[in-house]
C-alpha positions in Angstrom: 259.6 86.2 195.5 257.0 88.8 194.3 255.6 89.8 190.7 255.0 93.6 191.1 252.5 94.6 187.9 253.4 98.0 188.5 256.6 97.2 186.5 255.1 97.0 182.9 257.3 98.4 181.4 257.7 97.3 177.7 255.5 98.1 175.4 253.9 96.5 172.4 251.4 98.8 170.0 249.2 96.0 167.7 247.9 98.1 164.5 244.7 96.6 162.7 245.6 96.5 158.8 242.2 97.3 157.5 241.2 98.1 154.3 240.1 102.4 154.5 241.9 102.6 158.2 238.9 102.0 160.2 238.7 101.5 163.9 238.0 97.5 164.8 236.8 96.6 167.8 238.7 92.7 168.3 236.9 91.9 171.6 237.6 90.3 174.5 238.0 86.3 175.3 238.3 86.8 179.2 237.7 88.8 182.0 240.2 86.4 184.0 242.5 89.0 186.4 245.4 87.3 188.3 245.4 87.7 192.3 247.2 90.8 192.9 248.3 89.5 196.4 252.1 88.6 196.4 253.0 84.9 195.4 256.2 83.2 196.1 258.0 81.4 193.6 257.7 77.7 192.8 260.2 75.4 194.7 262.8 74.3 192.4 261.2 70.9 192.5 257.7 72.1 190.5 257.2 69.5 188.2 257.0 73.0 185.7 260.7 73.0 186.4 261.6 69.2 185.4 264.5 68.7 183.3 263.4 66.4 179.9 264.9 62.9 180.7 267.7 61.8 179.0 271.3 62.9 178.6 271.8 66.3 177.0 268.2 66.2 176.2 266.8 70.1 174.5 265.3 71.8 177.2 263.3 75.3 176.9 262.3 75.0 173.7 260.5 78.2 172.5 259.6 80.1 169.2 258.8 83.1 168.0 258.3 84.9 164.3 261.6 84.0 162.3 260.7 87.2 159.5 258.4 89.7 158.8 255.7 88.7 156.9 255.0 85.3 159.2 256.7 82.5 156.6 259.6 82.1 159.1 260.0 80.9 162.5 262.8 80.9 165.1 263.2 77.5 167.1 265.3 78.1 170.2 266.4 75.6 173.0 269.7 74.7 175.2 271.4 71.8 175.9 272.9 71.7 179.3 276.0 69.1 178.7 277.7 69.7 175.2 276.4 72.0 172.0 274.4 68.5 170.2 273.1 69.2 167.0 272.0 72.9 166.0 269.7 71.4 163.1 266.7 71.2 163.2 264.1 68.9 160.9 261.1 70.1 160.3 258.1 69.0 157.7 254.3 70.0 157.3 251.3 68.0 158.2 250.4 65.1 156.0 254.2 65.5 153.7 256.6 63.0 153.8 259.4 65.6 152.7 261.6 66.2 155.8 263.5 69.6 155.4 266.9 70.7 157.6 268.0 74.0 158.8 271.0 74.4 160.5 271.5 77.1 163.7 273.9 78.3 165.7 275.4 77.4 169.3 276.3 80.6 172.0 276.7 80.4 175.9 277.6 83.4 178.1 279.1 84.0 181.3 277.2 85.8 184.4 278.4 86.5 187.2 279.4 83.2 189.2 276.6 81.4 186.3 277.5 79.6 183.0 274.7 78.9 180.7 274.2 75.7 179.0 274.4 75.6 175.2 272.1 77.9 173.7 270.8 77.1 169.9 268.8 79.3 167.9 267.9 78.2 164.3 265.2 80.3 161.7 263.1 78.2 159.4 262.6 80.6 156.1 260.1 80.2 153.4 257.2 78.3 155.1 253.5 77.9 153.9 251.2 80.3 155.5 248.3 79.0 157.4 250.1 75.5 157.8 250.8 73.0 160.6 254.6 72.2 160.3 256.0 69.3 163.0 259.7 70.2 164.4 262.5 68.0 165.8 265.6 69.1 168.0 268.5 67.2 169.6 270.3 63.9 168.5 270.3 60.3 168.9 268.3 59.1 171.7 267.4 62.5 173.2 265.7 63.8 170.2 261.9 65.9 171.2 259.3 66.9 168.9 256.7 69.6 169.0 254.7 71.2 166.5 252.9 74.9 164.9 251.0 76.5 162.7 252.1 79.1 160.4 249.7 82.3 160.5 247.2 83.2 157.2 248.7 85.6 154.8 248.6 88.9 156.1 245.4 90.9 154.8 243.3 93.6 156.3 239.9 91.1 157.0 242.3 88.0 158.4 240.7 86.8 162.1 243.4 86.0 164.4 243.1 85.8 168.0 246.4 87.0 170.2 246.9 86.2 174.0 248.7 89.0 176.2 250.9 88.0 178.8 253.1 90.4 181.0 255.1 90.0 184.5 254.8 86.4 184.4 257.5 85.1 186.5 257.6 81.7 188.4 255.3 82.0 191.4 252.2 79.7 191.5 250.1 82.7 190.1 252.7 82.5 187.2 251.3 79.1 186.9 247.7 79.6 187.3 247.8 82.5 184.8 249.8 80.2 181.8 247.1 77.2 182.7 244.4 79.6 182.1 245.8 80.5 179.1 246.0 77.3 177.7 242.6 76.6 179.0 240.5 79.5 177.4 238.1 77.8 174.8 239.1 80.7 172.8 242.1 79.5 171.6 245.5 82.1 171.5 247.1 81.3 168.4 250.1 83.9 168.8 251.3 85.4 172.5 252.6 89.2 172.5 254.8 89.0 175.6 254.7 92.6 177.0 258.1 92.0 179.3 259.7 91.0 182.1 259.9 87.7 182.1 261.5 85.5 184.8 262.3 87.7 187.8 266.1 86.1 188.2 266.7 89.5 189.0 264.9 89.2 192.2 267.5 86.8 193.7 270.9 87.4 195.2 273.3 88.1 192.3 270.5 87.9 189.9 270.4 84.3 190.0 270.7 83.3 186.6 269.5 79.4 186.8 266.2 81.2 187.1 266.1 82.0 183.7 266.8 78.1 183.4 263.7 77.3 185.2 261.4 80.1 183.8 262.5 78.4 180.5 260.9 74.8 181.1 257.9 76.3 183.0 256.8 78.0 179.9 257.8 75.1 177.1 255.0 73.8 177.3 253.4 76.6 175.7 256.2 78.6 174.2 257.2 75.8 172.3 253.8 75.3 170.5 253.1 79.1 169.0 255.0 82.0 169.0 255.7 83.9 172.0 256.8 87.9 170.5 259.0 88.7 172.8 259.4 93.0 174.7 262.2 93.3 177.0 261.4 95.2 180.3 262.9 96.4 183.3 263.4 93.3 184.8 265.7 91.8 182.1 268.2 94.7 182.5 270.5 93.3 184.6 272.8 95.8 184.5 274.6 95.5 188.0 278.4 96.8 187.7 279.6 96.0 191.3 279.1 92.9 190.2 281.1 93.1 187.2 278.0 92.8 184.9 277.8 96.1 182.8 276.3 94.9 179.7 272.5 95.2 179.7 269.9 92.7 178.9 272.7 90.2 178.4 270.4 86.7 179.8 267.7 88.4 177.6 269.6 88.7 174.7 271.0 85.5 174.5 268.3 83.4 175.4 265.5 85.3 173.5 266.0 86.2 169.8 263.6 87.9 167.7 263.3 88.9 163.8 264.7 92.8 164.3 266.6 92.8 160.8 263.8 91.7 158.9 261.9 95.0 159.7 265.1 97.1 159.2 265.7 97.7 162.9 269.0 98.1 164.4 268.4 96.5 167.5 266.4 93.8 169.2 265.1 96.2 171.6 262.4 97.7 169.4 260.9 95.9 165.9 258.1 95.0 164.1 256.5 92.0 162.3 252.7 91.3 160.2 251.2 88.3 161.2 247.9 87.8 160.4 245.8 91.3 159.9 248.2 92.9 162.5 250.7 94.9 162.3 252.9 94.6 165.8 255.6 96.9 166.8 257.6 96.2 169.8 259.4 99.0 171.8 261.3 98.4 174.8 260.7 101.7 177.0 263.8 100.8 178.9 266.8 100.7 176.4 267.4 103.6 175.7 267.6 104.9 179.8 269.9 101.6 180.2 272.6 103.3 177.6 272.1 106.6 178.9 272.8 105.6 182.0 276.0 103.7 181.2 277.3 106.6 179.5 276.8 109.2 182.6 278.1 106.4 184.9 281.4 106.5 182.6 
């Protein structure tokens, strides 16, 4: 399937806090450009799409910022056989002191697709500037990862943010997340700038796509936050099929910190992290409901 990069669509505006509003220059880590020659997607048997071993094991585990300031963080996974536990432990470098925080468990209908369980818990209060060890599932299926809180935010605070937009699953999908991860410059924080796994490319908007995009990027998602814009290609808004409720995958399966910055939808929001100040806009929700209201 392709990745089109003409379909940018979201959009995410990253503000400099600095101290008498003058114009920063951040610079540039890389001049790396991804092959704009069409890529199909990875078979379904990429080891980027292998399922954790063990049964009921948390699979597509990602986080993202849990408030607005940066002390909180949102720990997301799904279990494909039963809910499991929606708690999650967590406890900082070098303490002993194991904390809790309990979630919440949703799955959703699509089309001729069930989801698995889908967890989403928010760790509140953290240390800034502090690396804090996590642990999701139960009994012998149990995983562990790991991040780092960001500094408090200030106007003179270095930070360094990756940009990724139109991933999808091809094997430039991969090559561009390796390089990433790669760069000697080291992302600390992802601004995602939408559309994220391309299900909507297959027949009926195949929906265990956004299965597989979830494991692919785990292996960094699940490390530092990935701030998550919506674009046209997580819409899927297809009413001869029955499905006339927009960005419902998305919406489920990605959840971000919109009520902290007073918003009233996770379509557009803002957070501080760092000496940024990000606001996230989704240039396509607005049209969406329009159009739903003309089609009625």
């Amino acid at each position: 399937m392709e990745v089109r990069w003409d379909s940018f669509v979201g959009m995410v505006l990253v503000g400099l806090i600095l101290g008498f509003a003058e114009i920063a220059n951040g610079g540039i880590t890389s001049s790396y450009v991804r092959n704009d020659d069409l890529s199909l997607d990875m078979p379904l048997d990429s080891d980027v799409f292998r399922v954790p071993p063990g049964y009921n094991a948390p699979q597509q585990v990602h986080i993202t910022q849990g408030d607005h300031e940066g002390k909180g963080v949102i720990v997301s996974w799904v279990t494909p056989d039963e809910p499991g536990s929606k708690t999650v432990l967590y406890w900082a470098e070098n303490s002993e002191l194991k904390n809790s925080a309990d979630g919440f468990i949703l799955k959703y209908r699509y089309f001729n697709y069930t989801s698995g369980y889908i967890h989403h818990c928010t760790i509140k209060d953290l240390e800034f500037d502090t690396k804090y060890y996590y642990e999701v599932g139960i009994g012998n299926t149990t995983r562990q990862f790991w991040f780092i809180t960001p500094p408090r935010p200030g106007p003179d605070v270095p930070y360094t943010f990756g940009l990724i937009g139109d991933l999808g699953q091809t094997h430039d999908s991969n090559r561009t997340v390796t390089h990433y991860e790669l760069n000697p410059t080291k992302g600390q924080t992802l601004l995602f700038v939408g559309d994220l796994s391309y299900a909507d490319d297959y027949p009926f908007h195949d929906n265990s796509r956004w299965d597989t995009w979830g494991r692919f990027v785990e292996r960094s998602a699940a490390y530092q936050p990935w701030i998550w814009t919506a674009g046209n290609h997580e819409i899927d808004f297809v009413p001869e099929i029955g499905e006339r409720k927009p960005f419902k995958p998305y919406t489920h399966r990605y959840h971000v910190p919109y009520r902290a910055s007073g918003s009233t939808s996770p379509m557009w929001y803002s957070i501080k992290r760092a000496s940024a100040y990000i606001i996230v806009l989704s240039s396509y929700s607005a049209y969406v409901y329009m159009l739903i209201i003309l089609l009625h």
